[in-house]
N, C-alpha and C positions, 0 to 999 in steps of 0.2 A: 360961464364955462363950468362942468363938471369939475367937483376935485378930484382929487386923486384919490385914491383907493391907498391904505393905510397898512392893511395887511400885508405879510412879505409873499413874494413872489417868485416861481420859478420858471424857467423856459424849460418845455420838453421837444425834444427834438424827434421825429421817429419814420425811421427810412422804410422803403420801397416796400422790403419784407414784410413791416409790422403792419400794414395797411394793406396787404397784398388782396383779398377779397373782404370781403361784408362781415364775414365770421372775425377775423382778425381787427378791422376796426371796430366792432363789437368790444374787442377786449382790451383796447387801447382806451373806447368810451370808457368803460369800466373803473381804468386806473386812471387817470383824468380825471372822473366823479368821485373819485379814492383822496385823490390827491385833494380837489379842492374841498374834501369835507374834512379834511385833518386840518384845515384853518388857513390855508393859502391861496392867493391869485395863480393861476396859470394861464402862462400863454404857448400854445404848441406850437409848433412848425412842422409839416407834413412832405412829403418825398411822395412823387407818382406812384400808383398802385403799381405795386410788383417792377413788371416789363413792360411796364404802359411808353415810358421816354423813347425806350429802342425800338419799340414798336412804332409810334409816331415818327421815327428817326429810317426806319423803313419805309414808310409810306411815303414821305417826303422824296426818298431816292427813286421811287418808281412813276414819283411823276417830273422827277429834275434830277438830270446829274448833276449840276453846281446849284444847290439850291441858294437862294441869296439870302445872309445871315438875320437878316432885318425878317425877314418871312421865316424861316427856321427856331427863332425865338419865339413870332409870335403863337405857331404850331405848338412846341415842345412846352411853352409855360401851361397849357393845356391841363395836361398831366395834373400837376400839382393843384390846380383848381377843383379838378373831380374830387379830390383825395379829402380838400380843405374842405366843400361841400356837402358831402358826406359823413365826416364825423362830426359837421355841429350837426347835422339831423339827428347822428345818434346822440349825443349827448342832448337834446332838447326832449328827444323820445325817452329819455332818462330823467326830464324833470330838472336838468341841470342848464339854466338859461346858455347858453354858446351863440355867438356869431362868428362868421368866417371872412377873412379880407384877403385881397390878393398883395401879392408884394409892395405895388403901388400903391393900394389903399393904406396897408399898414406905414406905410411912410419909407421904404429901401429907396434909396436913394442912389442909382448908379452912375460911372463915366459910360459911355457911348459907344464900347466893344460888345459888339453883336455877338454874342453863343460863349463870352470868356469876359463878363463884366467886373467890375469889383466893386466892393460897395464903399462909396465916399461920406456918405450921411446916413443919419437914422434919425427919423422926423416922427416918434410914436405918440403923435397925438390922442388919434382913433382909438387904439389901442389899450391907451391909457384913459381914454375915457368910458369906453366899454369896462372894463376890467372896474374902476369906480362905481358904476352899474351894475355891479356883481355878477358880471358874464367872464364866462370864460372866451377868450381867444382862439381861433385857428388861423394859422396864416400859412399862405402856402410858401412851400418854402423853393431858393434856385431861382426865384426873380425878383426883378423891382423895377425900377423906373427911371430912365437916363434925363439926365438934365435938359433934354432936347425933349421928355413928354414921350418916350420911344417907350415900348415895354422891352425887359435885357432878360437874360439868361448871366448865372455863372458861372457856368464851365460846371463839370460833372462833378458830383460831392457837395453841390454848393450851397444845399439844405443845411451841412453844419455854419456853412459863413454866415448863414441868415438869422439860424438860433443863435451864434454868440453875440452877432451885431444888439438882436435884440437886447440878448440878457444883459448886453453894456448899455443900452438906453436904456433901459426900465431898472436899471440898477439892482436886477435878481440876485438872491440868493447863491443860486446856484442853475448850470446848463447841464442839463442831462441829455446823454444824445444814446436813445433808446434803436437797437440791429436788431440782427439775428444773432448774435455774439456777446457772452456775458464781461466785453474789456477788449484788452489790446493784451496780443499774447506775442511770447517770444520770435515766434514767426507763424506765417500761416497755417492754420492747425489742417487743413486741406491737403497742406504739402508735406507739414513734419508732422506726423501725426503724436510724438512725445513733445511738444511745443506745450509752454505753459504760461499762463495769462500771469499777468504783471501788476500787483497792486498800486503803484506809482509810478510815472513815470513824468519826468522836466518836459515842458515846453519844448527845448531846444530838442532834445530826443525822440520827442516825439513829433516834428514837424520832421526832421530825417527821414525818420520811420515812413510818414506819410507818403516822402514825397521820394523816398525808395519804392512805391510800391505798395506799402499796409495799405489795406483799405477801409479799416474801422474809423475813420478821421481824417478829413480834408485839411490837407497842410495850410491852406488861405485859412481856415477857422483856427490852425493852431495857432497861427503866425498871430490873428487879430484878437484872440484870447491871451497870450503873454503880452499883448501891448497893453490891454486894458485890467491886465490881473484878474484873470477871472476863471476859475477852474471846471474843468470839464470832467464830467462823471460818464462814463462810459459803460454802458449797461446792456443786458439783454431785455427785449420786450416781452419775453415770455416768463418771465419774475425769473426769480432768485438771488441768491446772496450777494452773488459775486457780480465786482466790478471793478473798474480803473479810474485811476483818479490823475488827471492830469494838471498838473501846478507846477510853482514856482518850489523848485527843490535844489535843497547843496549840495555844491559840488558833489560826485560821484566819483567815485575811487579811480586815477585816470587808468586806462586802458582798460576797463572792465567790458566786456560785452555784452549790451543788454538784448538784443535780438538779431534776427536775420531777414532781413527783407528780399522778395526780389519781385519784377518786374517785367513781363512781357511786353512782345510787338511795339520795339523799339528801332531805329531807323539810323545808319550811320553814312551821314553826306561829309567826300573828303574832297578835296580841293587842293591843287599842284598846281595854278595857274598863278600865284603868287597874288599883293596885293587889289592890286585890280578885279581879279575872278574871282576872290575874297569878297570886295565890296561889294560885286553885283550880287555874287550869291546871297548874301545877309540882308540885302536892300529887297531881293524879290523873297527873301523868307518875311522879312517886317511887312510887306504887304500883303502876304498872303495871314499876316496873324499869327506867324508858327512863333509859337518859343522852345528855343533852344536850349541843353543842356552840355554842359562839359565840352566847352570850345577850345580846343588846343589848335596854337598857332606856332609855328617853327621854322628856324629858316631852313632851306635847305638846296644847296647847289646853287647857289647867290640867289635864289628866289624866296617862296615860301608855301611850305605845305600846312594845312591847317585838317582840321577832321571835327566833326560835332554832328551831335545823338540829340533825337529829337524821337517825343513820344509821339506814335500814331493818333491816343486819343486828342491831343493838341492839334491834330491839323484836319481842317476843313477842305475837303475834296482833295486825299492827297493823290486819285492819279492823274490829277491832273496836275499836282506841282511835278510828281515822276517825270511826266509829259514833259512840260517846261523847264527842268531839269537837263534830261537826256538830250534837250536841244541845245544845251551849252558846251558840248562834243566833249571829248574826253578829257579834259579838263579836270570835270565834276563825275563825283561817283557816286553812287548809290547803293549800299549793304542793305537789303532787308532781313527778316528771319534774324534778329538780335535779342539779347535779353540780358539784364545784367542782375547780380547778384552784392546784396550788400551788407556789411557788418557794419551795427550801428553803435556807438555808446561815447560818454561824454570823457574828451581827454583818452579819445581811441588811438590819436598817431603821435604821444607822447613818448612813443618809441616805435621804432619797425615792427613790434615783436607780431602785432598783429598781422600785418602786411605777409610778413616771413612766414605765419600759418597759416594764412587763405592762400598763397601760393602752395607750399607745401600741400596739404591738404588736396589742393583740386590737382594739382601734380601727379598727385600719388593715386590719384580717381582715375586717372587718364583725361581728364578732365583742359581742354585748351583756353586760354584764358585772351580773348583777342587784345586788351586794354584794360591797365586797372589807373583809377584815380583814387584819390585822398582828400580831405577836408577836415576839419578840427574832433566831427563825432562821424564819420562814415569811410569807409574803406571800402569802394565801388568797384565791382569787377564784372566788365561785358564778358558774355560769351554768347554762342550758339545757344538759340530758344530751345532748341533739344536738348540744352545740356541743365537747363534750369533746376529742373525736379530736382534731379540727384545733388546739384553742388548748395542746394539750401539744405539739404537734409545730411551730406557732410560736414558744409560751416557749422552747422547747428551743432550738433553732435560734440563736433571739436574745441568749440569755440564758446559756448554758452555754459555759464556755471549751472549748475542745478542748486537751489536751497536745501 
């Protein structure tokens, strides 16, 4: 057997953007060939060119309304093979040895949810034997291989879960996960245009952030980065200075607020039929796959009313759970056109005080607040998708220190 390669090693990570045409992987080859001539192994992880996923995820609805998830993966891993393809060419047309493997080959090892897998093992044989061969790695990144031999998809984002799993097998250095974005900034700079990137930020805060809505990092990559201590650098693919360093960091000042997240095309199913119409409704969400978010259950009038927020991108073929749904007669409700709004930071509801200013605050907006929740670092508040814009660029404002 091959040994092992001796040199240290890092995982680069680099999404949809940075790969988006042949010019751009061009300059991804580039820093790749950069990288491994300053004296390091590297193994990359690729994200589909551009729009290629949603594109693939269009053609699929035009030939099937409920497309089945088992075929849906095998389609959408597609993507990330061109991608992975492609840049060992260019980096071979560089003189810089590269091979390329698909999830499976590299060893991802998945449970057996079609389009939303998780990854259970990392088997980097190949990987690690190439890399001793003094080749650089590509691996495409969003798939692997279920225990049954199936090819899986992870759920969207899933490019970073596959760089950190790696960079925990190969025991790298460090995980760079290369956007269009040089870090993780207070809130979306799309939305606040005074929003300012954040040179550190905790695990815990930044798995919040994630899964409020940020979208520079998959909260499944954050969550399986603080298991295995392993810091994520967060960078732009087009160079420069600036970055984000995500790790193990202490305590932060409580109540401080570090950002503002928020989050579209989200879905509110409420329930008055007490426990029974409770169970059935939960029992046909577990099979249709959905997860749910923020499940409030109450009694009310000797019964019980319950309410719970489910994101659109979580669910697979949702007019037709609508469908199946509205057949459970009025009972079951359906809110669509929701959005909610979040203040993130660690030791945020160590008092109301926060609480007491995102009320206030959107109060004074005119601003209706249909539901707020609370957790140890986030202060979550739904409102109408219309109202989104303005109430992230109020919180911000109010709410975010400036240095």
């Amino acid at each position: 057997m091959t040994s092992e390669s001796t040199r240290p090693c890092v995982v680069q990570k680099y999404g949809g953007s940075s790969v988006a045409d042949v010019d751009r992987i061009r300059r991804v080859a580039d820093r790749v060939a950069a990288t491994r001539a300053s004296g390091r192994d590297v193994v990359v992880v690729v994200s589909a060119m551009g729009d290629t996923t949603d594109e693939l995820l269009g053609l699929a609805r035009r030939v099937s309304e409920n497309p089945p998830r088992r075929e849906l993966d095998m389609l959408l891993s597609a993507g990330e093979r061109i991608s992975m393809a492609l840049l060992s060419m260019a980096l071979n047309a560089r003189g810089v040895p590269a091979v390329s493997f698909t999830g499976s080959q590299s060893g991802i090892i998945t449970n057996d949810a079609h389009t939303n897998a998780r990854i259970v093992e990392v088997r980097p044989y190949r990987v690690q034997d190439e890399l001793a061969r003094g080749k650089a790695v590509i691996v495409a990144g969003y798939q692997g291989v279920s225990y049954k031999k199936e090819v899986t998809t992870l759920g969207r984002g899933g490019s970073d879960t596959t760089a950190v799993a790696l960079a925990a097998a190969l025991d790298a250095e460090a995980c760079e996960i290369y956007s269009d974005v040089d870090g993780v900034y207070s809130a979306d700079p799309l939305v606040v245009p005074d929003a300012r990137r954040l040179a550190e930020v905790s695990y815990e805060e930044m798995q919040e952030l994630a899964e409020a809505g940020a979208r520079v990092l998959n909260s499944v990559a954050v969550e399986f980065a603080k298991e295995k201590g392993i810091a994520i650098y967060a960078r732009a693919s087009t160079g420069g200075a600036g970055e984000t360093i995500v790790r193990k960091l202490p305590p932060a000042t409580p109540g401080r607020v570090l950002g503002i997240a928020s989050q579209t095309g989200l879905v509110v199913i409420g329930s008055d039929g007490g426990a029974p119409v409770l169970v059935d409704l939960l029992g046909r969400l577990d099979a249709r796959g959905v997860a749910g978010r923020q499940l409030v259950v109450e009694a009310a009038g000797g019964g019980q009313r319950a309410s719970l927020v489910i994101p659109l991108d979580d669910v697979h073929d949702f007019p037709a759970l609508r469908q199946e749904l509205a057949a459970l007669g009025a009972s079951v409700r359906v809110r669509e056109g929701v959005g909610a709004v979040s203040a993130i930071g660690a030791g945020i509801n160590a008092s109301f005080r926060t609480v007491r200013r995102c009320l206030e605050v959107l109060g004074g907006a005119s601003i209706e607040v249909l539901s707020l929740s609370t957790s140890s670092f986030r202060v979550s508040l739904l409102l109408e998708d219309r109202s989104l814009l303005a109430a992230a660029r109020h919180l911000h404002a109010a709410l975010c220190a400036q240095d």
